[in-house]
N, C-alpha and C positions, 0 to 999 in steps of 0.2 A: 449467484448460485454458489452454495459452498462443496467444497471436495473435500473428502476425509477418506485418505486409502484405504484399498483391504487391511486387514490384521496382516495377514501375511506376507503385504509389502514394509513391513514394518522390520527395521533390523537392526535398531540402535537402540539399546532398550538402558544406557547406560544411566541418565538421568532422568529426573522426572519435573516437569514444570505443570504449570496449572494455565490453563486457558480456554477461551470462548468467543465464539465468532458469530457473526448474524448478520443478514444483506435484506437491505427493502427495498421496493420499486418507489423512485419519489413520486408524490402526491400529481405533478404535471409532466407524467413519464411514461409513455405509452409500452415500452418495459425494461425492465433492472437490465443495464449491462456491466454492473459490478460482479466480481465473482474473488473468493477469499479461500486459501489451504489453512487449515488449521490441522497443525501436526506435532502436536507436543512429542510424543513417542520420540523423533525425530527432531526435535529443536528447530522449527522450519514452519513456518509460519508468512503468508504473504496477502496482499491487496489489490487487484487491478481493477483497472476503470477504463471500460469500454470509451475509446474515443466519441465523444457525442457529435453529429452530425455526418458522420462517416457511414460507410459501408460496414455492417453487422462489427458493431463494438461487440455486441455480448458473446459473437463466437469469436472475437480475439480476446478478450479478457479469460473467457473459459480455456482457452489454450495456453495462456498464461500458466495458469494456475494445474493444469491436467502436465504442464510440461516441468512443471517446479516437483509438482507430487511425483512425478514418477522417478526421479531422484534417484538414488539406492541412501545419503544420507551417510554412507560411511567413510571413514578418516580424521585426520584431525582438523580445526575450522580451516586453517588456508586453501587446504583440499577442497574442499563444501562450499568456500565463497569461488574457488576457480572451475568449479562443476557448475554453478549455481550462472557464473560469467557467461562461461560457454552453451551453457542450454538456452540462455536467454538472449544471448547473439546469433545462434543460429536461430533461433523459433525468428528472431529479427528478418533475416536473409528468407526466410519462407514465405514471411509476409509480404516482403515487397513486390510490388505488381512487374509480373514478365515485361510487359508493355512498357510501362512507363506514364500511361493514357488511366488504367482502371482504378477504380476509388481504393481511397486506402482503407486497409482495417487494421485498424492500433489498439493501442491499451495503454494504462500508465501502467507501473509496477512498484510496490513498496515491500523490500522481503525482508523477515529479520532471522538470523541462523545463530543458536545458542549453542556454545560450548564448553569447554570446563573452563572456568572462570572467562571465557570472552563471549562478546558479542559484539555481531555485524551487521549494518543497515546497508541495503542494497537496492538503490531507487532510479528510476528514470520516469518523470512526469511529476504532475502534482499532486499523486496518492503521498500521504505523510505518515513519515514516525515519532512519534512523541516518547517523551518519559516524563515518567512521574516520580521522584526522587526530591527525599528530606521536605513534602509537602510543598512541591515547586514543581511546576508542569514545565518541560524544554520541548523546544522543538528540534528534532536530532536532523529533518532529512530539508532540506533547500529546494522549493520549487524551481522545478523548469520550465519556467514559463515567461511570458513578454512583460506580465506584473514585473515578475523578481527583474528581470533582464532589464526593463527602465529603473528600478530603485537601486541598483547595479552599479547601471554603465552612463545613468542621467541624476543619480543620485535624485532620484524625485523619493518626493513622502507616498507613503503606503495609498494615500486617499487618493493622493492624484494619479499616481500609477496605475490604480482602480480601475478610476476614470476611464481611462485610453476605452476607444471602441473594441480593440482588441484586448485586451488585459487579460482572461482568459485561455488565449490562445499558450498549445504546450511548445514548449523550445526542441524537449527532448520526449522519446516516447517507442516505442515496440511498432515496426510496421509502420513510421514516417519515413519519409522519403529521403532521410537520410541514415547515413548505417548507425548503428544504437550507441548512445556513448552512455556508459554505468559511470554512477556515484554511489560510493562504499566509504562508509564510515565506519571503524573499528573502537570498540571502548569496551569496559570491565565493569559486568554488572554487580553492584553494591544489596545486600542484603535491603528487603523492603522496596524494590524497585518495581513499578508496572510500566510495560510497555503497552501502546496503543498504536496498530497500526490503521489508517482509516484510508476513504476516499474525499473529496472535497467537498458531498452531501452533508460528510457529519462536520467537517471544520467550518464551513462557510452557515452551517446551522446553530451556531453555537460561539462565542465568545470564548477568547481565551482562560478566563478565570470562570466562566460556566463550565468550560470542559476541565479543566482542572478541578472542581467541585466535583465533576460526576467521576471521575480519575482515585479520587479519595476515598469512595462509599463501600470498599469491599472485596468481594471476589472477584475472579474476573467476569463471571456472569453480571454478578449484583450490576457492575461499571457499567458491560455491555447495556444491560434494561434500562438502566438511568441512562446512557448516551441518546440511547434510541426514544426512551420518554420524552424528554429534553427535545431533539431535532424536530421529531412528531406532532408535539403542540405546537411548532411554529408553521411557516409555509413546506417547507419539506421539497421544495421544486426537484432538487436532483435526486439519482437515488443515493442511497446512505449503505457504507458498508464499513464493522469494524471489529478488528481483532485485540484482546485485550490479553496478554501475556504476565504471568507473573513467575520469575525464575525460580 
């Protein structure tokens, strides 16, 4: 589900970027618990992905995103990423179960906050942020998950990491059972740059040099339609959500 604020939560009107968001229910998904802010106005921009198998992923990713938009957005970016910290450490602490006993309700999170001449990726889980820079696709944000964690700490290759029965499972996340640890990556964005921020539907649908092809074709809507074309011919099992930024 996406969020787009009132106009009149709207209070940064100092730059202008270009961008486009879109969330589908996968093809073996009885419903989307993806949910995406797309807030150029604002320079704020984010992804979350409903923990699968848990208690109501899609009303923790919605609160994800409902607790990013309500923001206010002003300051300079240090401000923005230490507002952006604290809103999503506490939404953390709210999540967790009084008990101790009750299912969890998580989300991953991927948010990127544009400022005059910076920008910051802000992640916990395995929603990604890419760039698309000098016709080379990076990948900016490091999953948290038991994958990355053997290729890590057991230095295995990507295939057999795969493998593991758990491979999948997140390290880090919104409403795990453990208190929220953020990763925040800072860099300076270069003329002609696209950011993509997605959830695992569209990278696990898609090849690295596929999505780097669809990265290339245009505006950020054009990307978005090609990403979503792209995942949609294939099986499409999770759902797919993705925001496509251009500074």
């Amino acid at each position: 589900m996406a969020y787009l604020p009132p106009a009149g939560a709207i209070v940064n009107l100092a730059y202008s970027w270009r961008s486009a968001g879109r969330t589908a229910q996968g093809k073996s998904r009885a419903r989307n618990e993806d949910a995406f802010l797309d807030c150029p106005q604002r320079g704020c921009w984010a992804v979350a992905d409903g923990m699968g198998g848990h208690h109501a992923g899609n009303v923790a990713s919605q609160k994800v995103v409902n607790s990013l938009a309500a923001l206010s957005g002003q300051g300079g970016l240090d401000e923005r990423i230490e507002a952006v910290r604290c809103c999503l450490k506490g939404l953390d602490r709210q999540l967790q179960p009084d008990d101790g006993l009750a299912g969890i309700m998580g989300s991953t999170v991927v948010a990127l906050l544009l400022g005059h001449k910076r920008a910051a990726c802000i992640w916990a889980g395995d929603s990604r942020c890419y760039l698309w820079r000098g016709q080379r696709l990076y990948q900016l944000s490091r999953d948290h998950s038991l994958q990355q964690q053997l290729m890590d700490t057991q230095q295995l290759s990507p295939g057999l990491a795969r493998a593991h029965p758990d491979a999948r499972a997140l390290t880090r996340a919104i409403g795990a059972r453990q208190p929220l640890s953020l990763e925040i990556l800072e860099l300076r964005p270069h003329p002609g740059d696209v950011f993509l921020l997605c959830s695992d539907g569209v990278y696990q649908g898609l090849s690295h040099r596929e999505l780097g092809r669809a990265m290339s074709v245009g505006t950020p809507r054009q990307v978005v339609d090609q990403v979503f074309g792209d995942v949609l011919r294939g099986p499409a099992r999770d759902d797919l959500t993705a925001v496509v930024i251009q500074p």
